[in-house]
BALOTOR-982615 format. One record per residue: residue in three letters; z, y, x of N, C-alpha, C in turn. Coordinates in pm, whole numbers, padded with zeros to 5 digits, always signed. Atoms other than C-alpha are relative to their C-alpha. Layout:
<recs>
ALAZYXZYXZYX;...
</recs>
This chain:
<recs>
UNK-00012-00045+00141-05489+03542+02300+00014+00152-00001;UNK-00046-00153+00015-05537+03920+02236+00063+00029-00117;UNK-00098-00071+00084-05331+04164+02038-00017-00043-00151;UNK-00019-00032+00122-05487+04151+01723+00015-00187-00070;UNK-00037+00096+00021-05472+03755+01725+00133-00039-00028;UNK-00097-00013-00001-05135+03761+01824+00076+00045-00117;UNK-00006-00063+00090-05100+03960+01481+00033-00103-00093;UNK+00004+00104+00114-05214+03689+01290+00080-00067+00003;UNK-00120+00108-00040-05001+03445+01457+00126-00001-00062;UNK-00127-00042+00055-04703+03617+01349+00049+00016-00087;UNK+00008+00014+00144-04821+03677+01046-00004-00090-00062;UNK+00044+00104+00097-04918+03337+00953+00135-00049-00082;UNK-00119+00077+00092-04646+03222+00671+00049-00152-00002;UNK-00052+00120-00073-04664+02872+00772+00096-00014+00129;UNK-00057-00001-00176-04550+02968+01131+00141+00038-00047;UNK-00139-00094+00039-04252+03238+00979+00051-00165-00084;UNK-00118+00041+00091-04137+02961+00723+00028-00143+00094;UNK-00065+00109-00079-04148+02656+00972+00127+00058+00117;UNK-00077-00006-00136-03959+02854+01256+00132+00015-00097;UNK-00120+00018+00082-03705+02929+00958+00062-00157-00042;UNK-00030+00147+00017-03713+02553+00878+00080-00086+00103;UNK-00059+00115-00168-03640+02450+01259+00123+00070+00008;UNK-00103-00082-00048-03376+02756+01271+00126-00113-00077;UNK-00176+00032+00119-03146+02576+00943+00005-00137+00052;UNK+00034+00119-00052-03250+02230+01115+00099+00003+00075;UNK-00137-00016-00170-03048+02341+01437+00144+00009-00081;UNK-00166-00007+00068-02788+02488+01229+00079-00102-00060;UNK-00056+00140+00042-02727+02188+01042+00057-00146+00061;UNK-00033+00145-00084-02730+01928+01286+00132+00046+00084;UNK-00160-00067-00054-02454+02180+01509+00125+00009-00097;UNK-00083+00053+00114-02278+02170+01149+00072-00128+00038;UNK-00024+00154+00024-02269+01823+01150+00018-00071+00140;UNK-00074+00079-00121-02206+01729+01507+00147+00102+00044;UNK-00132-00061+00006-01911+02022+01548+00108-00079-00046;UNK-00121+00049+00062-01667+01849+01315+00008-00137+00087;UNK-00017+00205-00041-01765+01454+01462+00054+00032+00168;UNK-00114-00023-00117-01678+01582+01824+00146+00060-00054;UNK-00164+00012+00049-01353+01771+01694+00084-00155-00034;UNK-00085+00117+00057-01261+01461+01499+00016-00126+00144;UNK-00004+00148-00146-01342+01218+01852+00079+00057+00104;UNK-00125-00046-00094-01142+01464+02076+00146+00018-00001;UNK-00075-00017+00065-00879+01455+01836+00096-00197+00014;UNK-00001+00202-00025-00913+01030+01841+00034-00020+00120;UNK+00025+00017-00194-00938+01038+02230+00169+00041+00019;UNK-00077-00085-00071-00635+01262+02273+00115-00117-00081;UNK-00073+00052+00072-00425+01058+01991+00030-00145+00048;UNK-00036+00168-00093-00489+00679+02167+00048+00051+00104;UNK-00047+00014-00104-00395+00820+02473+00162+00066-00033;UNK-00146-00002+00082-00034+00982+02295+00076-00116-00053;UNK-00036+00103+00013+00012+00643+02179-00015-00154+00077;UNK-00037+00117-00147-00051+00421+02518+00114+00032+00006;UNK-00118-00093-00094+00230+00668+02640+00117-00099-00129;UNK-00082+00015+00131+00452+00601+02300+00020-00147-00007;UNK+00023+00126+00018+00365+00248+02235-00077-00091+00109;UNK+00010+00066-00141+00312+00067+02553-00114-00106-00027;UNK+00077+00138+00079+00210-00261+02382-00037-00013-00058;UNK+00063+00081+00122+00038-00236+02138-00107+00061+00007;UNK+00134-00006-00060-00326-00248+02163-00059+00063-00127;UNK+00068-00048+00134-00470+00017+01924-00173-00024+00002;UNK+00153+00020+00032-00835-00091+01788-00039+00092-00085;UNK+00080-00119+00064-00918+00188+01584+00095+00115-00047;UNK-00069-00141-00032-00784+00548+01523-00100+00052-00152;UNK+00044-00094+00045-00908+00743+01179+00095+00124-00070;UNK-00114-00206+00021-00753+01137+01130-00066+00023-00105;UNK+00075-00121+00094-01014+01204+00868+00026-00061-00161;UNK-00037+00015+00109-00911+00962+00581+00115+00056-00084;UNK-00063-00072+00078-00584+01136+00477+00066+00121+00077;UNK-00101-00179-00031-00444+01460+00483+00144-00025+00059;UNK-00137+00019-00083-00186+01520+00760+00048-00141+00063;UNK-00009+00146-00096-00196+01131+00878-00102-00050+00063;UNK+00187+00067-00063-00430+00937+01108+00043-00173-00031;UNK+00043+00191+00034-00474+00547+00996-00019-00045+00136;UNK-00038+00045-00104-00381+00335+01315-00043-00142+00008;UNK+00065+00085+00005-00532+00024+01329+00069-00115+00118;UNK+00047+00043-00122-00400-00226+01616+00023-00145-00068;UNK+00055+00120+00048-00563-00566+01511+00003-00003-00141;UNK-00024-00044+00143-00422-00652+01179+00109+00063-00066;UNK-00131-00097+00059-00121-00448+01201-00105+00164-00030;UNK+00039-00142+00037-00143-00118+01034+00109+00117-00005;UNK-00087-00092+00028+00069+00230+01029-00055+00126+00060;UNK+00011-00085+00041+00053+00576+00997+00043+00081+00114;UNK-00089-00061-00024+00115+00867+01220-00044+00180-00003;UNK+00057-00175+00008+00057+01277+01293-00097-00026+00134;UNK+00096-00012-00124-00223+01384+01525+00100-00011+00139;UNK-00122+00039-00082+00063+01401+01767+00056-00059+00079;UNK-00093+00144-00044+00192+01076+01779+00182+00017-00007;UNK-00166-00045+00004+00551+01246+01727+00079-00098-00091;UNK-00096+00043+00140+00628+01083+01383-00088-00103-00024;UNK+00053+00137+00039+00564+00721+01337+00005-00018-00126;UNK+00007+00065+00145+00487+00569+00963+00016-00120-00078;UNK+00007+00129+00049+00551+00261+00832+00025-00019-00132;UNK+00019+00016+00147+00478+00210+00466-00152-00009-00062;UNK+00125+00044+00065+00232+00204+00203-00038+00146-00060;UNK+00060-00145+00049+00025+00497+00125-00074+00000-00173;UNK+00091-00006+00094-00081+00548-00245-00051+00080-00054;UNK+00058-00116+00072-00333+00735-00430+00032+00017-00171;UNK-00104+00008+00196-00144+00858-00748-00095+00105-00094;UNK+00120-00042+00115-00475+01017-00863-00079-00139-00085;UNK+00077+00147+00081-00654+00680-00898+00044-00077+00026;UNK-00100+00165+00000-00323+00455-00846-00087-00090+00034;UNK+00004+00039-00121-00479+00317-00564+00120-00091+00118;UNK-00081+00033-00144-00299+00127-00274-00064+00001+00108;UNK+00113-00026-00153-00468+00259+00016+00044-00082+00107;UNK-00062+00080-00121-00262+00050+00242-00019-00146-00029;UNK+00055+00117+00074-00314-00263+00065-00133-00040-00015;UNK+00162+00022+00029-00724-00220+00055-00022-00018+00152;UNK+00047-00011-00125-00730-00126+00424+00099-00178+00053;UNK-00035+00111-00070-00537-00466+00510-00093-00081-00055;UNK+00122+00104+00031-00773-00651+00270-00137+00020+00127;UNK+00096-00030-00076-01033-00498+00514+00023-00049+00135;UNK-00070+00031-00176-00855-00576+00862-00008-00143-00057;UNK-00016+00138+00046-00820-00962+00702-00004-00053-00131;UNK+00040+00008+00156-01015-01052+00404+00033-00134-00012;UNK-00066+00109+00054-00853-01368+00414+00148-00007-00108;UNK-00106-00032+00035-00515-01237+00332+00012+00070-00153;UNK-00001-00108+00154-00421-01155-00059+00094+00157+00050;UNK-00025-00144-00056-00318-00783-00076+00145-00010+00011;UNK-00131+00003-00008+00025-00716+00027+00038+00031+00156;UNK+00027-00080-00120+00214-00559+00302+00144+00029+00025;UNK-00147-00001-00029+00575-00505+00490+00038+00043+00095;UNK-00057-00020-00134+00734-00339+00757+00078-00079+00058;UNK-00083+00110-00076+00863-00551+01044-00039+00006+00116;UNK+00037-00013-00137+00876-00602+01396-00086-00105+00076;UNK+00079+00127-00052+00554-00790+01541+00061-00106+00084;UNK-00020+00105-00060+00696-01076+01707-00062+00025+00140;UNK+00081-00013-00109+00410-01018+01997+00029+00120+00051;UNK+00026-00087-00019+00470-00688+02058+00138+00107+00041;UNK-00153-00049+00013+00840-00625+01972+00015+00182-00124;UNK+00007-00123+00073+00698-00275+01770-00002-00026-00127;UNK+00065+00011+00139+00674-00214+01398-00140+00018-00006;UNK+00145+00018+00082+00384-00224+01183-00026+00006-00133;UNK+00061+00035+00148+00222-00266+00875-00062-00150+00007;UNK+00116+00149+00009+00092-00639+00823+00020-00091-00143;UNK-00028+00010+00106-00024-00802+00527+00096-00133-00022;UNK-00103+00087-00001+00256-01017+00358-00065-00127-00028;UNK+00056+00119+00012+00157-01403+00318-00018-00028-00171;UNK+00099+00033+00101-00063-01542+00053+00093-00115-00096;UNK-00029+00152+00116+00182-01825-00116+00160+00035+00112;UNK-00161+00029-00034+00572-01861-00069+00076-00107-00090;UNK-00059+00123+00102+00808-02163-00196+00087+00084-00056;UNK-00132-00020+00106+00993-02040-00513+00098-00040-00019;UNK-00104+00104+00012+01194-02347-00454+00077+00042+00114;UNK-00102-00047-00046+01388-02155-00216+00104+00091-00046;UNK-00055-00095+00081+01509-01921-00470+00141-00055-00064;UNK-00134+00066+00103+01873-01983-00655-00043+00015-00124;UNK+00069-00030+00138+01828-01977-01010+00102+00156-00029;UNK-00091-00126+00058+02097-01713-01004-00080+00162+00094;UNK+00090-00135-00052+01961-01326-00910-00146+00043-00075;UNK+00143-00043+00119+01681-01364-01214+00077+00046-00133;UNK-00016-00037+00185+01712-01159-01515-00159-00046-00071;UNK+00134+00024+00071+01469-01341-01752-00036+00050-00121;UNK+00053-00060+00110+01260-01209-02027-00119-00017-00056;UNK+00132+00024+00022+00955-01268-02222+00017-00153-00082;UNK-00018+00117+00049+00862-01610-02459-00002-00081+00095;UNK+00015+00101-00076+00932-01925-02330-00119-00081+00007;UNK+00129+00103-00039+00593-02054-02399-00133+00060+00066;UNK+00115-00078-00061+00416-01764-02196+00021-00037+00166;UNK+00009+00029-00128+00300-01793-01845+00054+00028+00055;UNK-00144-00039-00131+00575-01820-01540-00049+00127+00084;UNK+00037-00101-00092+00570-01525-01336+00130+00091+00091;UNK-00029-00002-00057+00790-01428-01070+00037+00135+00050;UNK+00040-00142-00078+00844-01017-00986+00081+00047+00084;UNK-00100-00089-00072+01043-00854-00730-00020+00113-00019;UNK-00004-00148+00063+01121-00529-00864+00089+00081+00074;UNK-00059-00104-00072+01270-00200-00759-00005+00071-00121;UNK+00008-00051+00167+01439-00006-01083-00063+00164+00009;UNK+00037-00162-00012+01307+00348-00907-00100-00001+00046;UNK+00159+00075+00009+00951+00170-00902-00103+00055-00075;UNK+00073+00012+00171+00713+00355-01151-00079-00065+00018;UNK+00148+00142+00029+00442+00051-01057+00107-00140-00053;UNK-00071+00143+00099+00743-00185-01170+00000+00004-00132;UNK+00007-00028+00187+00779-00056-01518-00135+00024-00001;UNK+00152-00008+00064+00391-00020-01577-00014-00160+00023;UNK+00067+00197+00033+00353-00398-01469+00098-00054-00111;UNK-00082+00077+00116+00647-00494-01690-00027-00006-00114;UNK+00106-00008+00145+00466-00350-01970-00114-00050+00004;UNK+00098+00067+00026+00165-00502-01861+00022-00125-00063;UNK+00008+00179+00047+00307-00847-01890+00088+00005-00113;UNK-00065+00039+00184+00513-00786-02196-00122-00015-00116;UNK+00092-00004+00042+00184-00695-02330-00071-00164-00029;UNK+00061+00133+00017+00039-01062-02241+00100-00103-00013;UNK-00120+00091+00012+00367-01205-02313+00025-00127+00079;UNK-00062+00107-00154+00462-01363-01994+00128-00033+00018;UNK-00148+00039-00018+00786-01518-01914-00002+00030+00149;UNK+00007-00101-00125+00873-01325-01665+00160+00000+00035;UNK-00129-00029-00084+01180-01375-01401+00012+00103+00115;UNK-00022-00133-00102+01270-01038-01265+00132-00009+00127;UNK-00132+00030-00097+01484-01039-00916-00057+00122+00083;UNK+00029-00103-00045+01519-00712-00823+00087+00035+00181;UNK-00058-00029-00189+01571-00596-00439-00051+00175+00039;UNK-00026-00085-00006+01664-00302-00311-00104+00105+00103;UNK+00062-00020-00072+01349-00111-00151+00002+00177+00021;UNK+00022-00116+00043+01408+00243-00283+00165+00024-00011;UNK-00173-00015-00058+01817+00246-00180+00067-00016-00156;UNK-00062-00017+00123+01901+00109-00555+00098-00125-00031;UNK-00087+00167+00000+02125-00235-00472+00125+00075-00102;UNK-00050-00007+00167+02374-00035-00691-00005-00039-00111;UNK+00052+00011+00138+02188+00007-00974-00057-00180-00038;UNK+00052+00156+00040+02043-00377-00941+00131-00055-00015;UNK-00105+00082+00030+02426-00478-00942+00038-00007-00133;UNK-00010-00013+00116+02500-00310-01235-00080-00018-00140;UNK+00087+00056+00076+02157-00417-01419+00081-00152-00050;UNK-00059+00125+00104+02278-00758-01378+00093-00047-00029;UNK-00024+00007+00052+02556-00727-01447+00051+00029-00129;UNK-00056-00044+00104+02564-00589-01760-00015-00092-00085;UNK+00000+00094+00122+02638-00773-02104-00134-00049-00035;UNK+00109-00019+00076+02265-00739-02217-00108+00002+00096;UNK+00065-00057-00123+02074-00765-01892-00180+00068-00013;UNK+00138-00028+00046+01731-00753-02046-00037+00144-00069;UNK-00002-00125+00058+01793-00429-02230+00065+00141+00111;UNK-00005-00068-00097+01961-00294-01926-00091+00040+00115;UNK+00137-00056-00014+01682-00366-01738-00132+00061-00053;UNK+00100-00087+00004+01423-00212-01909+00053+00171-00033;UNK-00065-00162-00024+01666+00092-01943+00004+00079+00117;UNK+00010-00057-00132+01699+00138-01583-00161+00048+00052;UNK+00104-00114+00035+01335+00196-01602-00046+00099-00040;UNK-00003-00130+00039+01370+00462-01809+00106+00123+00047;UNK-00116-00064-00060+01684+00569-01609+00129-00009-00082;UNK-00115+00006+00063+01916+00508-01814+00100-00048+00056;UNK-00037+00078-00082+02230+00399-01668+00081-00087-00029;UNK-00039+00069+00047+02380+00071-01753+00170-00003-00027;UNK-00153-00003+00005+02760+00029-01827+00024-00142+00006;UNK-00008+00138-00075+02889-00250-01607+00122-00041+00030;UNK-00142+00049-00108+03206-00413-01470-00078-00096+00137;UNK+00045+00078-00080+03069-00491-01135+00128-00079+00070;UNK-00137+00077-00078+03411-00578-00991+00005-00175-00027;UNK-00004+00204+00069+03394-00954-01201-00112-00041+00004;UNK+00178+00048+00030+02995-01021-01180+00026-00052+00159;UNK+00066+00099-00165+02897-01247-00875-00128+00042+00013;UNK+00116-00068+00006+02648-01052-00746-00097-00115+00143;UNK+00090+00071-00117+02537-01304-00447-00173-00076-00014;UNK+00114+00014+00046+02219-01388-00628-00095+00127+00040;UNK+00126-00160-00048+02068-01040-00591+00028-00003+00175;UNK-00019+00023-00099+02188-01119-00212-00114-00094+00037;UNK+00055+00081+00051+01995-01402-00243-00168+00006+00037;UNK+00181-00076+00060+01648-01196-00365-00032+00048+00126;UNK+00026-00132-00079+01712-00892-00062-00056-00142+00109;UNK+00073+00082-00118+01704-01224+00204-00153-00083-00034;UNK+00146+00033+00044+01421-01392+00041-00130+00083+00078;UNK+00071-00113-00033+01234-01070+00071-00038+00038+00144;UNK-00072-00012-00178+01367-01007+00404-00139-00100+00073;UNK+00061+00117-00080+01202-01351+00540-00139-00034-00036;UNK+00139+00005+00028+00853-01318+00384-00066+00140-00022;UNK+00076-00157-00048+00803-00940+00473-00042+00075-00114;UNK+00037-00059+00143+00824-00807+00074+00068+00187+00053;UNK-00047-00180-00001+00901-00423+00150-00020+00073-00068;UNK+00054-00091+00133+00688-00286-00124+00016-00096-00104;UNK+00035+00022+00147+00726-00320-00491-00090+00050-00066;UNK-00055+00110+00055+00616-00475-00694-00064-00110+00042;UNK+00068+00166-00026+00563-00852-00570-00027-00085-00105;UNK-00006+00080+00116+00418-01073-00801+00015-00130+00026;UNK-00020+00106-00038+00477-01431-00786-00074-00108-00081;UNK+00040+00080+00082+00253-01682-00990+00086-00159+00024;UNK-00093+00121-00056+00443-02057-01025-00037-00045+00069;UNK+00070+00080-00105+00225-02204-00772+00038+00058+00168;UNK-00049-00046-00089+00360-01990-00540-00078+00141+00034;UNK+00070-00087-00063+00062-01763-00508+00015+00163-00025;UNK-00043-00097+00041+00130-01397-00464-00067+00128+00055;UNK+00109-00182+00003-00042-01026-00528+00137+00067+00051;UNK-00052-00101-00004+00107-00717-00466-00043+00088-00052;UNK+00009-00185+00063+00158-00359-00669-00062-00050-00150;UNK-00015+00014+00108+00073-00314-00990-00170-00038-00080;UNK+00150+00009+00090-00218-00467-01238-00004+00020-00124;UNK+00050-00055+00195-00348-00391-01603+00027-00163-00021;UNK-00002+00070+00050-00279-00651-01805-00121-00138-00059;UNK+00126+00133-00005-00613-00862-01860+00032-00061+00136;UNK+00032-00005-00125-00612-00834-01498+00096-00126+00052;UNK-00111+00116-00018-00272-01030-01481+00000-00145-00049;UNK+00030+00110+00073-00338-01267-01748-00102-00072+00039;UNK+00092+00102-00054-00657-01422-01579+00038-00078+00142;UNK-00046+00052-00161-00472-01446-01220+00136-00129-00025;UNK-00076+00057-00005-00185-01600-01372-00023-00127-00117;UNK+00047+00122+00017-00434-01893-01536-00037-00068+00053;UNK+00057+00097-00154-00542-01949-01175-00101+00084+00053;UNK+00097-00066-00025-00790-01695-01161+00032+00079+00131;UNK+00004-00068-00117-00840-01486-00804+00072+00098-00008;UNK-00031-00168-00002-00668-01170-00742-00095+00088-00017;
</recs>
């Protein structure tokens, strides 16, 4: 090829705008594989922080990139939370309070789409470690006392069952949901948010129904707990205890079958005619 060919070559505008095309090509793909190694050396380094940490427990998946400052831990169908680290363990429920979300609750539907949503810290049995795992799909009500329910709502609206927490704001939005569809609704509140106080003095105050929905608003009840038999709300915490309820709010339909966290009101009213979660 002589010089003045060579000219053309260089010149040609197809040639200049493809080698620009292949240049942003490269750049892009080094874009886009930069971050996915970071994020896998990051994964790599984090399972092996938590062999060391957690001996036994067999992690199946590792993601750092779904929330800010935590990595999602995966081992089978347990779930929990920790820092790139591994320093600071997590056990709870993560929510998104932009689109009141239960991110912890979707990702167990996902690990075991058998399981209705729901979810509890406790110590695996197999493993001896905590976890996240989701809570069971149906529980007998007929283990319950009748005492430790504040009831409310008509008697000819549908049974419904809640374990509440009065420093809950997804308890007071469901309570208004189902006042809304006028549910008869037995509240047995347990203490998940350090408020066994405040649940003593709910029930026992003169008016419990007006006390509880005050303690939703914070208000604080005026009680003689000294004379109230509080062993009913005792009662609720073991209940809870023995079917892995840690988050509020639990719902309870009479059949036994039970959601978790909070729903809109249609939403409630079709589940609690029999309809699916």
């Amino acid at each position: 090829m002589n010089r003045t060919s060579i000219g053309r070559f260089v010149r040609s505008p197809a040639v200049v705008f493809g080698g620009v095309l292949a240049g942003a090509a490269a750049i892009g793909l080094v874009s886009g594989v930069v971050p996915a190694l970071a994020a896998g050396r990051v994964d790599i380094s984090l399972r092996a922080a938590l062999a060391k940490r957690l001996p036994r427990t067999k992690i199946t998946a590792v993601d750092c990139n779904k929330l800010t400052g935590l990595c999602e831990v995966s081992a089978g169908n347990t779930l929990f939370y920790t820092d790139k680290n591994a320093r600071y363990l997590v056990i709870g429920r993560v929510y998104d309070m932009e689109t009141r979300t239960d991110l912890t609750a979707a990702k167990l539907l996902e690990l075991n789409p058998d399981t209705l949503l729901g979810a509890a810290a406790h110590n695996d049995p197999a493993t001896g470690e905590g976890g996240i795992r989701a809570a069971p799909s149906k529980v007998a009500l007929s283990e319950l006392p009748a005492a430790g329910a504040i009831r409310w709502g008509p008697a000819t609206g549908p049974k419904v069952v809640v374990f509440t927490d009065f420093h809950c704001p997804y308890c007071m939005k469901l309570s208004e949901s189902l006042g809304a569809i006028s549910a008869r609704v037995e509240e047995r509140p347990i203490s998940v948010l350090g408020t066994r106080a405040l649940s003593d003095k709910v029930y026992c105050a003169k008016n419990q129904v007006a006390a509880l929905h005050g303690a939703y608003r914070h208000e604080e009840p005026e009680t003689d707990t000294a004379k109230c038999d509080v062993s009913g709300l005792d009662a609720n915490e073991a209940f809870a205890k023995r079917h892995m309820f840690s988050g509020t709010p639990i719902v309870v339909r009479a059949d036994g079958a039970v959601i978790e966290g909070f729903r809109p009101a249609a939403e409630l009213a079709a589940w609690l005619k029999g309809g699916a979660a």
